[in-house]
C-alpha positions, -999 to +999 in steps of 0.1 A: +000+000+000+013+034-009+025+059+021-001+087+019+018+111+032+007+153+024+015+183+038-003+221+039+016+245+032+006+282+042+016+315+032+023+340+055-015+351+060-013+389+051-040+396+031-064+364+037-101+359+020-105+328+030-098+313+067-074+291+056-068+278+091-103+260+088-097+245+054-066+234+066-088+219+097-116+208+073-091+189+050-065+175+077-099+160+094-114+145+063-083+133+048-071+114+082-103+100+083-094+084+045-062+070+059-036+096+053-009+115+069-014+149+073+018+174+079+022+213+082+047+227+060+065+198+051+083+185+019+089+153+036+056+141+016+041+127-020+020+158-024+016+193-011-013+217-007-003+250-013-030+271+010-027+308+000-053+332+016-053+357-018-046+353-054-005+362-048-006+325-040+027+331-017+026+295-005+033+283-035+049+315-053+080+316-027+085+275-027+113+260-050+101+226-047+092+206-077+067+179-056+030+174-072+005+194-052-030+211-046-030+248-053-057+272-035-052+305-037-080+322-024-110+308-041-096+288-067-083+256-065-058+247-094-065+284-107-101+271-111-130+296-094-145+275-065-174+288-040-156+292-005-181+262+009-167+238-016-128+243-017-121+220+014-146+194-009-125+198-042-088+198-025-102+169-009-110+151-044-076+160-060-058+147-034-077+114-037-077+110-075-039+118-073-038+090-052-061+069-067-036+074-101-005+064-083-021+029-075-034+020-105 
Protein backbone atom coordinates (compact mmCIF):
# COMPACT_ATOMS: atom_id res chain seq x y z
CA UNK A 1 0.00 0.00 0.00
CA UNK A 2 1.27 3.43 -0.90
CA UNK A 3 2.53 5.86 2.10
CA UNK A 4 -0.07 8.70 1.86
CA UNK A 5 1.84 11.14 3.16
CA UNK A 6 0.68 15.32 2.43
CA UNK A 7 1.54 18.33 3.77
CA UNK A 8 -0.31 22.08 3.90
CA UNK A 9 1.58 24.51 3.21
CA UNK A 10 0.63 28.23 4.19
CA UNK A 11 1.58 31.46 3.19
CA UNK A 12 2.27 33.98 5.51
CA UNK A 13 -1.50 35.07 6.00
CA UNK A 14 -1.34 38.90 5.07
CA UNK A 15 -3.97 39.60 3.11
CA UNK A 16 -6.43 36.41 3.72
CA UNK A 17 -10.09 35.90 2.04
CA UNK A 18 -10.47 32.83 3.01
CA UNK A 19 -9.84 31.34 6.67
CA UNK A 20 -7.43 29.13 5.56
CA UNK A 21 -6.79 27.80 9.07
CA UNK A 22 -10.26 26.04 8.81
CA UNK A 23 -9.66 24.52 5.35
CA UNK A 24 -6.57 23.39 6.64
CA UNK A 25 -8.78 21.93 9.74
CA UNK A 26 -11.62 20.80 7.33
CA UNK A 27 -9.07 18.88 5.02
CA UNK A 28 -6.52 17.50 7.65
CA UNK A 29 -9.89 15.98 9.37
CA UNK A 30 -11.42 14.48 6.26
CA UNK A 31 -8.27 13.25 4.80
CA UNK A 32 -7.09 11.43 8.17
CA UNK A 33 -10.32 9.99 8.28
CA UNK A 34 -9.43 8.40 4.52
CA UNK A 35 -6.16 7.01 5.93
CA UNK A 36 -3.61 9.64 5.32
CA UNK A 37 -0.93 11.48 6.95
CA UNK A 38 -1.37 14.89 7.34
CA UNK A 39 1.79 17.37 7.86
CA UNK A 40 2.23 21.30 8.16
CA UNK A 41 4.72 22.70 6.04
CA UNK A 42 6.48 19.77 5.06
CA UNK A 43 8.32 18.49 1.92
CA UNK A 44 8.94 15.33 3.62
CA UNK A 45 5.63 14.12 1.58
CA UNK A 46 4.07 12.67 -2.04
CA UNK A 47 2.04 15.76 -2.42
CA UNK A 48 1.62 19.28 -1.06
CA UNK A 49 -1.34 21.72 -0.66
CA UNK A 50 -0.26 25.04 -1.25
CA UNK A 51 -2.95 27.15 1.03
CA UNK A 52 -2.74 30.83 -0.02
CA UNK A 53 -5.32 33.21 1.55
CA UNK A 54 -5.26 35.67 -1.77
CA UNK A 55 -4.62 35.29 -5.36
CA UNK A 56 -0.54 36.25 -4.82
CA UNK A 57 -0.62 32.46 -3.99
CA UNK A 58 2.73 33.09 -1.73
CA UNK A 59 2.56 29.52 -0.47
CA UNK A 60 3.31 28.27 -3.54
CA UNK A 61 4.86 31.49 -5.32
CA UNK A 62 7.98 31.57 -2.72
CA UNK A 63 8.50 27.51 -2.71
CA UNK A 64 11.32 26.03 -4.98
CA UNK A 65 10.09 22.63 -4.75
CA UNK A 66 9.19 20.55 -7.67
CA UNK A 67 6.65 17.95 -5.61
CA UNK A 68 2.97 17.42 -7.18
CA UNK A 69 0.48 19.45 -5.23
CA UNK A 70 -3.00 21.09 -4.55
CA UNK A 71 -2.99 24.80 -5.29
CA UNK A 72 -5.69 27.19 -3.52
CA UNK A 73 -5.18 30.54 -3.70
CA UNK A 74 -8.03 32.19 -2.36
CA UNK A 75 -11.00 30.84 -4.13
CA UNK A 76 -9.62 28.80 -6.72
CA UNK A 77 -8.34 25.60 -6.45
CA UNK A 78 -5.75 24.70 -9.43
CA UNK A 79 -6.49 28.40 -10.72
CA UNK A 80 -10.08 27.14 -11.11
CA UNK A 81 -13.02 29.63 -9.45
CA UNK A 82 -14.53 27.48 -6.53
CA UNK A 83 -17.41 28.82 -3.98
CA UNK A 84 -15.60 29.16 -0.51
CA UNK A 85 -18.09 26.19 0.87
CA UNK A 86 -16.75 23.76 -1.60
CA UNK A 87 -12.77 24.32 -1.68
CA UNK A 88 -12.13 21.98 1.38
CA UNK A 89 -14.55 19.39 -0.87
CA UNK A 90 -12.48 19.79 -4.17
CA UNK A 91 -8.84 19.84 -2.46
CA UNK A 92 -10.21 16.93 -0.90
CA UNK A 93 -11.05 15.06 -4.36
CA UNK A 94 -7.58 15.98 -6.00
CA UNK A 95 -5.76 14.69 -3.44
CA UNK A 96 -7.75 11.37 -3.73
CA UNK A 97 -7.66 11.04 -7.47
CA UNK A 98 -3.87 11.81 -7.27
CA UNK A 99 -3.75 9.00 -5.24
CA UNK A 100 -6.09 6.93 -6.68
CA UNK A 101 -3.61 7.39 -10.15
CA UNK A 102 -0.49 6.39 -8.29
CA UNK A 103 -2.06 2.91 -7.51
CA UNK A 104 -3.42 1.97 -10.50
Amino acid sequence: MLDRRVSINFCGGCNPRINRGNVAGEVKDLLTSYGYRISFNSFDVNLVIYLSGCTSNCAQKYSKCDIPSVVVAALTVDTEICDESMIVVEIVKRVRSFYEQLER
